[in-house]
C-alpha positions in Angstrom: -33.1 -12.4 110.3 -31.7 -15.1 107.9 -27.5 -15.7 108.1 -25.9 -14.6 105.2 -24.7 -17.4 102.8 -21.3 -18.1 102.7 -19.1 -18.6 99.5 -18.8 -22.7 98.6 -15.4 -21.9 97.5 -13.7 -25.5 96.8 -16.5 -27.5 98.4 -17.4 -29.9 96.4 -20.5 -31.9 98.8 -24.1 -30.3 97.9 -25.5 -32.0 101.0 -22.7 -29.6 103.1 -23.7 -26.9 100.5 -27.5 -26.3 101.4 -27.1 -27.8 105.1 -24.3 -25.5 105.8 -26.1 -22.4 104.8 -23.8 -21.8 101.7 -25.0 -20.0 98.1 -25.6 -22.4 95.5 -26.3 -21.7 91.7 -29.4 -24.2 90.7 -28.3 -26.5 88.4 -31.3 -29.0 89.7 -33.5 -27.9 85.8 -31.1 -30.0 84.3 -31.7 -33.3 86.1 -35.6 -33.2 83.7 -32.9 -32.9 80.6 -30.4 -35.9 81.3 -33.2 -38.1 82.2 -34.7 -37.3 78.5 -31.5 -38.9 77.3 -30.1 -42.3 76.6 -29.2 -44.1 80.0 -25.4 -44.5 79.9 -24.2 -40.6 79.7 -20.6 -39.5 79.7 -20.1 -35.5 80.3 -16.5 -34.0 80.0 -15.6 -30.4 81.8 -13.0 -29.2 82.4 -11.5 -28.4 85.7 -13.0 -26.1 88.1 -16.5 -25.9 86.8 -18.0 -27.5 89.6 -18.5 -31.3 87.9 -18.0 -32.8 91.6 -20.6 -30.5 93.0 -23.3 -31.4 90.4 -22.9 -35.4 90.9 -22.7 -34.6 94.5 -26.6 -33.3 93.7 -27.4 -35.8 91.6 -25.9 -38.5 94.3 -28.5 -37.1 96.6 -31.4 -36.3 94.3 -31.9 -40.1 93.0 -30.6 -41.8 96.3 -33.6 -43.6 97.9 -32.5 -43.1 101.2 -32.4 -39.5 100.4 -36.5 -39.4 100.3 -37.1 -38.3 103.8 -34.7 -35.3 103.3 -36.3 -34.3 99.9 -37.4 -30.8 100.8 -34.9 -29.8 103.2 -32.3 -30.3 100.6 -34.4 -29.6 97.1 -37.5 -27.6 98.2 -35.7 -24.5 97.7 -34.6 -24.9 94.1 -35.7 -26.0 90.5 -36.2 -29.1 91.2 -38.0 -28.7 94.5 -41.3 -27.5 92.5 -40.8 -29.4 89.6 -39.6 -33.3 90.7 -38.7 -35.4 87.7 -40.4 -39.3 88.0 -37.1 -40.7 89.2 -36.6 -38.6 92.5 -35.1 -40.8 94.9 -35.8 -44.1 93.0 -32.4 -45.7 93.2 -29.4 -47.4 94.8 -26.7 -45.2 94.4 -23.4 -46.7 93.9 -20.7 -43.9 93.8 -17.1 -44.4 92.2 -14.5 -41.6 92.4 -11.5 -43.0 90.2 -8.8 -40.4 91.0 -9.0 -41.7 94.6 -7.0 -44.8 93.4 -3.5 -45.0 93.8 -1.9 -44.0 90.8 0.5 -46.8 90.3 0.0 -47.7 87.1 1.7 -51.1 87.2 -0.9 -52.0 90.1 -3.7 -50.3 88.0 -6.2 -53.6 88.3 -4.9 -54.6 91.9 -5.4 -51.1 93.3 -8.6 -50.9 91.0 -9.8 -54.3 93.0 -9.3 -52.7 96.0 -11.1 -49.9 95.8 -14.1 -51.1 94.6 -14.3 -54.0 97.0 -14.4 -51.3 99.9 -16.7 -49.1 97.7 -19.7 -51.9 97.3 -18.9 -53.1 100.9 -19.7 -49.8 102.0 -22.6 -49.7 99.0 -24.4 -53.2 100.6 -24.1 -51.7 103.9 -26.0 -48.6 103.7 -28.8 -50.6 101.9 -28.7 -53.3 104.3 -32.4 -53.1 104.7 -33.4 -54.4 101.2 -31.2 -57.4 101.1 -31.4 -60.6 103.4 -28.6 -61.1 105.8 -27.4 -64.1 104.2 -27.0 -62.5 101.1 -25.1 -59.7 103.1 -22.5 -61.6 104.5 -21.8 -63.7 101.2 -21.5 -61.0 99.3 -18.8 -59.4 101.9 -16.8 -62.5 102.2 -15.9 -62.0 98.2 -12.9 -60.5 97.7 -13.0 -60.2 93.7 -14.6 -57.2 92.7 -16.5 -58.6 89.6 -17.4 -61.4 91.5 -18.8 -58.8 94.2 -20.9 -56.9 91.1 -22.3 -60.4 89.7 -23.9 -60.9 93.2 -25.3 -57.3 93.4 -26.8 -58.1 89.8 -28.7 -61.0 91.4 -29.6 -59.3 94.5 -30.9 -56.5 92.8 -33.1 -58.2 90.2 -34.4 -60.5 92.7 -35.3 -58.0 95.2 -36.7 -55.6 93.2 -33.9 -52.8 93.2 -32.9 -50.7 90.4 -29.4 -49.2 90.5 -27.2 -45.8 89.3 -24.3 -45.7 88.8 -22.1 -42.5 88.8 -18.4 -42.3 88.4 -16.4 -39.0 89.0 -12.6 -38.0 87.5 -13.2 -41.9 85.3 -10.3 -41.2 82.9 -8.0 -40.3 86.0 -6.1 -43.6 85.0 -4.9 -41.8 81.7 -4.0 -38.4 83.0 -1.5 -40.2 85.0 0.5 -40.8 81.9 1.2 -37.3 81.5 3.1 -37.3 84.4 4.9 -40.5 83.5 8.4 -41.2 81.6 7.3 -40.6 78.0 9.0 -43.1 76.5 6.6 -45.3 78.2 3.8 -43.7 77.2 2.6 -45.8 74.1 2.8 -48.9 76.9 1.3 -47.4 79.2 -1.9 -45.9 77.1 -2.2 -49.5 75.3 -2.5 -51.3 78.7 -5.0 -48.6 80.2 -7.2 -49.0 77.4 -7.1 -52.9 77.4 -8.4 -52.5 81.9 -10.7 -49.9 80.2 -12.5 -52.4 78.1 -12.4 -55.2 80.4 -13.7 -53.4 83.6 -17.0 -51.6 81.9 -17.8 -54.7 80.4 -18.9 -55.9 83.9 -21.3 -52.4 84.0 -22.7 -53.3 81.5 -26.5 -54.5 81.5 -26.2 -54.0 85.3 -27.3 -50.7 86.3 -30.2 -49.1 85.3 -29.0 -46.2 84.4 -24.8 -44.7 84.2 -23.4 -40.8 83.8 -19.3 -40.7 84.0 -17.6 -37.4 84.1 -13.9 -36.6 83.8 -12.0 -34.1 82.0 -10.7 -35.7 78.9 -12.4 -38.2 76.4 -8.9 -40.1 76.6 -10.1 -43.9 76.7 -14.0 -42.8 75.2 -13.5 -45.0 72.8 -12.4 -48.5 74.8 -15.3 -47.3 77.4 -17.9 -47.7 75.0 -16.5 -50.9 73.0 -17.2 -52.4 76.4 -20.6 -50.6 76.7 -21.4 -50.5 73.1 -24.7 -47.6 74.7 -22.5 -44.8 75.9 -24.0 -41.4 74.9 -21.3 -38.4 74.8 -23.3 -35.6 75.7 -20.0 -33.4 76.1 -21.0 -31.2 73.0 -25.0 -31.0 73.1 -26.2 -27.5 73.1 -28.8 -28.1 75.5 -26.4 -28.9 78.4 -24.0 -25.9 77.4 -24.5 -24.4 80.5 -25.2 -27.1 83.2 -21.8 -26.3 84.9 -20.1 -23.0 85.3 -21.8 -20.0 85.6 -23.6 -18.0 82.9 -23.6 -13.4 83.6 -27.0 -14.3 85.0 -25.9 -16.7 87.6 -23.0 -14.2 88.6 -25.6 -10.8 88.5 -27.6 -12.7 91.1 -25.3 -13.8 93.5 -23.0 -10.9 93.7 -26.5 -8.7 94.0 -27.6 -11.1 97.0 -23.9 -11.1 98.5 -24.5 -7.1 97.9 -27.8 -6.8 99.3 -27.0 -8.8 102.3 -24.1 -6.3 102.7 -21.3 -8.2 101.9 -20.3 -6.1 99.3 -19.9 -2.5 99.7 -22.9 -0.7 99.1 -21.4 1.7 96.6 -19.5 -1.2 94.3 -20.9 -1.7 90.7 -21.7 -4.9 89.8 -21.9 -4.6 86.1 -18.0 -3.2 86.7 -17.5 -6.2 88.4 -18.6 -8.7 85.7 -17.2 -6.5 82.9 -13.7 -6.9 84.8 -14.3 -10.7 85.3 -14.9 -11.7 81.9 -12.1 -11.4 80.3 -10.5 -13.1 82.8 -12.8 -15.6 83.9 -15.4 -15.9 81.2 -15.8 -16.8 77.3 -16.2 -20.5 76.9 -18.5 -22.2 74.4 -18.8 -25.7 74.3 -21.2 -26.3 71.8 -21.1 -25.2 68.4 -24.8 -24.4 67.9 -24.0 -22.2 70.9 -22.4 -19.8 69.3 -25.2 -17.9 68.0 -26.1 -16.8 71.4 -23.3 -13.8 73.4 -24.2 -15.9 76.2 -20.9 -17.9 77.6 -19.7 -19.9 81.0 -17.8 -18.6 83.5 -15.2 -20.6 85.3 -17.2 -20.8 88.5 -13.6 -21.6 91.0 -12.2 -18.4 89.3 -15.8 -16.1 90.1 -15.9 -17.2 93.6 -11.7 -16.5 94.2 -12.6 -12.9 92.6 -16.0 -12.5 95.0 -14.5 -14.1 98.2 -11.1 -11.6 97.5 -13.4 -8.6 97.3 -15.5 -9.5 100.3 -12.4 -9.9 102.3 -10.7 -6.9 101.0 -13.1 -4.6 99.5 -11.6 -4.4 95.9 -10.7 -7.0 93.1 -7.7 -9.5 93.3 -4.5 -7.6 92.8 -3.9 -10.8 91.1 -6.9 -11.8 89.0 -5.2 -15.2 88.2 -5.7 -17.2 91.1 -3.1 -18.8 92.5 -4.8 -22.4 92.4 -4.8 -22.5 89.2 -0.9 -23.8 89.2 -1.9 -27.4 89.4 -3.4 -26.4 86.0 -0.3 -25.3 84.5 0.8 -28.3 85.7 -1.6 -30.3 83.3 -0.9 -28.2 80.5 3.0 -28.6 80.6 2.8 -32.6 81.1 1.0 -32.5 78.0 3.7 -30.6 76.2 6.6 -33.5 77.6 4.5 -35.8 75.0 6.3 -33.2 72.0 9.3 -35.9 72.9 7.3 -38.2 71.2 5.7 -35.9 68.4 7.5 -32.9 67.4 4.7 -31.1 66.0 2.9 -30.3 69.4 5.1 -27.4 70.3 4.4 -26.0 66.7 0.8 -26.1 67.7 1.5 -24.3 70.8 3.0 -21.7 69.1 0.3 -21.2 66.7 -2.5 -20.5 69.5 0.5 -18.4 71.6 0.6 -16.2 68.6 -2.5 -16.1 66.9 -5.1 -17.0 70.1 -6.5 -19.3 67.8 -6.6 -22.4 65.5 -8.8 -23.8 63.3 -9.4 -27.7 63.9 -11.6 -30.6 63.9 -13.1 -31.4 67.0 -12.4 -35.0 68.1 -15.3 -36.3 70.5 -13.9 -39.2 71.6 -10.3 -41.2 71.4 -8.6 -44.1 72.5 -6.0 -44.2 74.9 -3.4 -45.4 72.5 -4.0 -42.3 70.0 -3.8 -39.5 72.8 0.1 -39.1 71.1 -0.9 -38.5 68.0 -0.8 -34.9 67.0 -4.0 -34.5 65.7 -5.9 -35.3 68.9 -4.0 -32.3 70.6 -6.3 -29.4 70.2 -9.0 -31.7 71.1 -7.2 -32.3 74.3 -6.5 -28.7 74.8 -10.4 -27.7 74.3 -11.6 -30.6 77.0 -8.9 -29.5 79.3 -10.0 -25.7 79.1 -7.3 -24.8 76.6 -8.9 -23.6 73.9 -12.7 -23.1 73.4 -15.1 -22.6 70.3 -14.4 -19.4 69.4 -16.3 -20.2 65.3 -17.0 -22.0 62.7 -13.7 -22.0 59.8 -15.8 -24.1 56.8 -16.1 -27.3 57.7 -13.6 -27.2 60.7 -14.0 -25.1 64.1 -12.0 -21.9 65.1 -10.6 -23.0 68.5 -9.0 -20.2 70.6 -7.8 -19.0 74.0 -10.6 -18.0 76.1 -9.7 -15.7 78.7 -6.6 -14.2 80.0 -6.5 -16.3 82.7 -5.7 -19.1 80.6 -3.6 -16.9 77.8 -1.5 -16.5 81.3 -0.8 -20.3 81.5 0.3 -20.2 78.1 2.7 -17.8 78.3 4.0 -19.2 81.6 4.7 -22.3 79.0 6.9 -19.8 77.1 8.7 -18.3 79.9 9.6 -21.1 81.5 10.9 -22.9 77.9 13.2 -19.6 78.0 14.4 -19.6 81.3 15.9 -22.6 81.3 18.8 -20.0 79.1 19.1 -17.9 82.0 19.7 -14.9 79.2 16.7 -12.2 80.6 17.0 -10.4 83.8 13.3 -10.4 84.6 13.6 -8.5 87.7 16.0 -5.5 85.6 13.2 -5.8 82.4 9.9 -5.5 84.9 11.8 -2.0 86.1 12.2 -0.9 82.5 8.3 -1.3 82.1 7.7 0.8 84.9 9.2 3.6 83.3 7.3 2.6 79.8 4.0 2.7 81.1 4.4 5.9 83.2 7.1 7.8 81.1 6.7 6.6 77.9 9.7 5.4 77.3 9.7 2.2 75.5 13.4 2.1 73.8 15.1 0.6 76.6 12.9 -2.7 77.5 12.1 -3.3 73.8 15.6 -2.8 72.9 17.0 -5.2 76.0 14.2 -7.7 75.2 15.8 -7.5 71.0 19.3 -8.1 72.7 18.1 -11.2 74.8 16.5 -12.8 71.4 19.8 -12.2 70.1 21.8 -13.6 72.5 19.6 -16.8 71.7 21.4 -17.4 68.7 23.4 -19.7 70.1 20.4 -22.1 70.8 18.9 -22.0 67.8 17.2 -25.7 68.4 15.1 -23.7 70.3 13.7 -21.1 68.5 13.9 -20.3 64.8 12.6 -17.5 62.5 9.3 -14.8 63.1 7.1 -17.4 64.6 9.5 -17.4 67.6 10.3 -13.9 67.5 6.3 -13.7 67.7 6.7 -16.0 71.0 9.5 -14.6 72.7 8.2 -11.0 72.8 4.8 -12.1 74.0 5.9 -14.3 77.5 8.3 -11.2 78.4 5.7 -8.6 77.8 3.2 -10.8 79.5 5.4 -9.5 82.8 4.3 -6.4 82.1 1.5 -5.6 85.2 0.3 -2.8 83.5 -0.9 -4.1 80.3 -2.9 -6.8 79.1 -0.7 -8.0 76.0 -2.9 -8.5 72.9 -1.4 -10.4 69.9 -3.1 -10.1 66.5 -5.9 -7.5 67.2 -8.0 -7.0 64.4 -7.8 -3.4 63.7 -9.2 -1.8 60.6 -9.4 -5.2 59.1 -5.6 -6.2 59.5 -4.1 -7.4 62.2 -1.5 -5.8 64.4 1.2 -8.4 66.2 0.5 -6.7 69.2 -1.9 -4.1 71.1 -0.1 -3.4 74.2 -4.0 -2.8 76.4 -4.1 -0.6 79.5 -4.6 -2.5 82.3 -6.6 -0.1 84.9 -7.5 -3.0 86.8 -4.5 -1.9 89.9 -2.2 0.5 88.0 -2.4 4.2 86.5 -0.8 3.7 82.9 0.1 6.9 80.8 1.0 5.3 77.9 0.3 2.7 75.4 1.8 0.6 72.5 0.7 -1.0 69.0 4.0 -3.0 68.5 4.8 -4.3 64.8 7.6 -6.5 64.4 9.2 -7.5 61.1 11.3 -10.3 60.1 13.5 -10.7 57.1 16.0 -14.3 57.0 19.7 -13.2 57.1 19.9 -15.1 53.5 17.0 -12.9 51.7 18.2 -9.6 53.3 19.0 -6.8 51.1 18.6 -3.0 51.3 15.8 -2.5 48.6 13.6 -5.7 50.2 14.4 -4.0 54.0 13.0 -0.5 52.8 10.2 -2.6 51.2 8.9 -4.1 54.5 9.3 -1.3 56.3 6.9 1.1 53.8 4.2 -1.5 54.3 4.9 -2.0 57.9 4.2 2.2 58.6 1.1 1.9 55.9 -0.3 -1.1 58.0 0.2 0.4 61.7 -0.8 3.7 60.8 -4.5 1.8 59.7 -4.4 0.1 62.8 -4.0 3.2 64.8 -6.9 4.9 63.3 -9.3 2.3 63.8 -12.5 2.7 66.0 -11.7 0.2 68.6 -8.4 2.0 69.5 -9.8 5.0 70.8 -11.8 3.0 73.5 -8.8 0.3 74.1 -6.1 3.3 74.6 -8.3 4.6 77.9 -6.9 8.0 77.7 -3.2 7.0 77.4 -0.8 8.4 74.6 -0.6 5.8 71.4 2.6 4.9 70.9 3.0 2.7 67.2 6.8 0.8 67.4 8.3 -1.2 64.7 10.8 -3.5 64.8 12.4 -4.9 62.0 14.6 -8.3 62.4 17.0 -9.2 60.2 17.7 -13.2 61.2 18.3 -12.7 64.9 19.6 -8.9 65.1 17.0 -5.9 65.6 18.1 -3.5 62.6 15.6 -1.0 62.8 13.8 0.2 65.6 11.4 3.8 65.4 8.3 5.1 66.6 5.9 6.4 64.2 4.9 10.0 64.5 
């Protein structure tokens, strides 16, 4: 009787995948597609769908040495039945640029280093197709061009033909986020000088090149010094060559069930239908979008599928706990608002509205990664936003799964709590009661008292767009709702759909919130008694509308409106 799989949950070596016994989603049908392209390739992901996994493959798969070992590690897959004309055809040499000390002022003497020990290591495990001679020259050089000028020679001579494949390449830049940002501008400009010089030497050399990182940050000083490099970030055909699509997660949670991992009485459509809000929902091609298939975050699938192995139910916490270092990310590229003010108004645009309409950059230099309009394009290749449509010439970005709407709103919360104004612990014991009880007046009125207590910070938030803001990171606290903004209900749009959340906890009740906002220098009676006519016209649409009925779950609709006049809540009332 075969072992069951286990789940490859952070393991990142293919060879320790399939030798291990561990389940692995084919991605080998691709390897036919990249060799159809141009021979220098550069592929951004994000984090955590399995980019280090998939060069691990593709390290094995062209390696030479690799031959004898062919169908033990390929003869199960795609790949296995279908070998593309460059199986195991090459010298590998393998570069994993994040494994360089991040000292930026020692960026080319730590950059030396490394790839001195990398091609010592690379002329030792091919030993057998170079003289000895040659051998011991080339490990007596101590200059790392020097050391690739002699591979050049020794390859051409002695018939070899080299890949090259670089992991985590714009590592380099992504250390600026976490540098002072006054130095950022020097820092960027002296990245993307090394840039230019270093893949000047690659170039003509290898055969054939695919980079991957996470950012196109330094794209365009990359391929000044190649002057071949194919972005291949956006083509539809490769949409889906990491992460997982529903397919990939139907099968493997029906073998992990099958194999009785699962319990036998769990749904698995359930399962993914819980998932993908979560988990699910990127598009990274725009041709893409005519199809309902999307990628799954395959770190987050495999945290949900170990959890309900182990335990026998979903996460209690869907958002997995990981994804910190991710948060991380996002708020060091926030500290760059000290150098462009306009960043945090973009924030609060995709906070608010889950989406923004922008031009996609595919690739920048290191010295415009400041400028503000590069930052949605940064926000999309780090997972922030994905294509959500087409808005004319531009694309709708937006927030693809709740996982990620979580980070923003940590981004909020932690903005606020530097104030020290909320008592979360007090406001989280008021929700309780709101979800169960129905009784709403006392967290949304404490929540109107914080915002007003605010007022004497008014640097840091100003008018409805940050009422919009504040309301959403303190109802994000709420563990029994999944907090909506701007649903589209009935063809309008309501601020915010407070959704059952069944996931762990019974809710009774539930909440279409509509707050209103008048400046302190435009109030009068007549205008407030205005706004609040149209505000009970638009929420009584919204609560008739067809999706409601299925989004409520059973719970009593509750329809709130708040009315704000400057900082203080003047109106508060349920509509009956």
């Amino acid at each position: 009787m075969e072992t069951v799989k286990q789940i490859p949950y952070g393991v990142a070596d293919f060879e320790s995948v399939i030798n291990q016994n561990m389940y692995y989603v084919d991605k080998t049908m691709y390897l036919a597609e990249l060799e159809n392209q141009p021979r220098t390739l550069i592929f951004i992901r994000p984090r955590r769908f399995g980019k280090s996994l998939f060069i691990s493959m593709m390290r094995a798969y062209y390696d030479k040495l690799k031959a004898k070992d062919f169908d033990k590690l390929f003869g199960s897959l795609w790949v296995g039945s279908h070998p593309t004309p460059l199986r195991n055809h090459y010298q590998v040499l393998y570069l994993d640029i994040s494994q360089i000390s991040n000292n930026i002022d020692l960026l080319e003497d730590n950059f030396n280093r490394y790839c001195c020990i990398k091609l010592n290591d690379f002329i030792h495990t091919y030993c057998e197709d170079y003289p000895e001679d040659k051998i011991n020259e080339f490990l007596r050089a101590n200059n790392f061009g020097q050391k690739l000028n002699m591979l050049l020679n020794m390859s051409r001579k002695y018939g070899q033909a080299l890949y090259l494949i670089i992991d985590e390449y714009d590592s380099f830049t992504n250390i600026v986020f976490s540098e002072q940002v006054e130095e950022t501008y020097f820092k960027t400009s002296l990245i993307g000088r090394f840039y230019s010089h270093v893949f000047k030497l690659f170039k003509g050399m290898f055969e054939r090149i695919f980079l991957t990182g996470v950012s196109p940050v330094t794209l365009d000083d990359l391929t000044s010094g190649f002057n071949i490099g194919w972005n291949i970030s956006m083509a539809p055909e490769l949409d889906k060559m990491l992460g997982f699509s529903t397919e990939d997660v139907r099968q493997m949670f029906t073998y992990f069930k099958e194999a009785g991992q699962l319990p036998a009485d769990c749904d698995i459509e359930a399962m993914i239908a819980e998932m993908k809000p979560w988990y699910d929902n990127y598009c990274f091609a725009k041709e893409c979008l005519e199809s309902d298939v999307r990628v799954f975050n395959c770190d987050m699938v495999l945290y949900y599928l170990r959890n309900y192995i182990s335990y026998k139910h979903s996460p209690e916490i869907m958002l997995d706990p990981n994804t910190r270092t991710d948060y991380k990310k996002l708020n060091m590229l926030i500290q760059l608002d000290k150098l462009d003010g306009d960043r945090k108004g973009v924030m609060m645009e995709i906070i608010e509205k889950g989406e923004i309409a922008a031009t996609l950059i595919p690739s920048f230099s290191a010295n415009e990664m400041t400028e503000p309009e590069t930052f949605p394009s940064l926000l999309f290749y780090y997972g922030m936003l994905t294509i959500k449509g087409k808005y004319g010439s531009m694309l709708s970005l937006g927030i693809p799964n709740n996982n990620v709407r979580m980070q923003y709103y940590n981004y909020i919360l932690k903005q606020y709590a530097q104030y020290k104004i909320v008592n979360v612990n007090k406001l989280q014991i008021a929700f309780v009661k709101m979800s169960l009880d129905g009784l709403w007046q006392e967290p949304l009125q404490y929540m109107a008292d914080c915002y007003k207590q605010l007022s004497s910070v008014r640097d840091a938030i100003e008018g409805e767009r940050n009422i919009q803001g504040f309301f959403l990171a303190y109802l994000s606290l709420n563990d029994y709702y999944i907090t909506a903004p701007e649903v589209e209900l009935n063809h309008g749009y309501c601020d915010f759909f407070l959704l059952p959340n069944m996931t762990h906890y019974q809710a009774n009740h539930s909440y279409i919130l509509e707050l209103k906002y008048l400046p302190k220098a435009d109030y009068t009676e007549e205008k407030a008694a205005k706004q609040w006519a149209e505000a009970v016209e638009q929420i009584n649409g919204y609560a008739v509308a067809p999706r409601v009925e299925a989004l409520r779950q059973g719970t009593r609709m509750h329809k709130i409106i708040m009315q704000f006049c400057g900082w203080e809540l003047v109106r508060m009332e349920e509509i009956m």
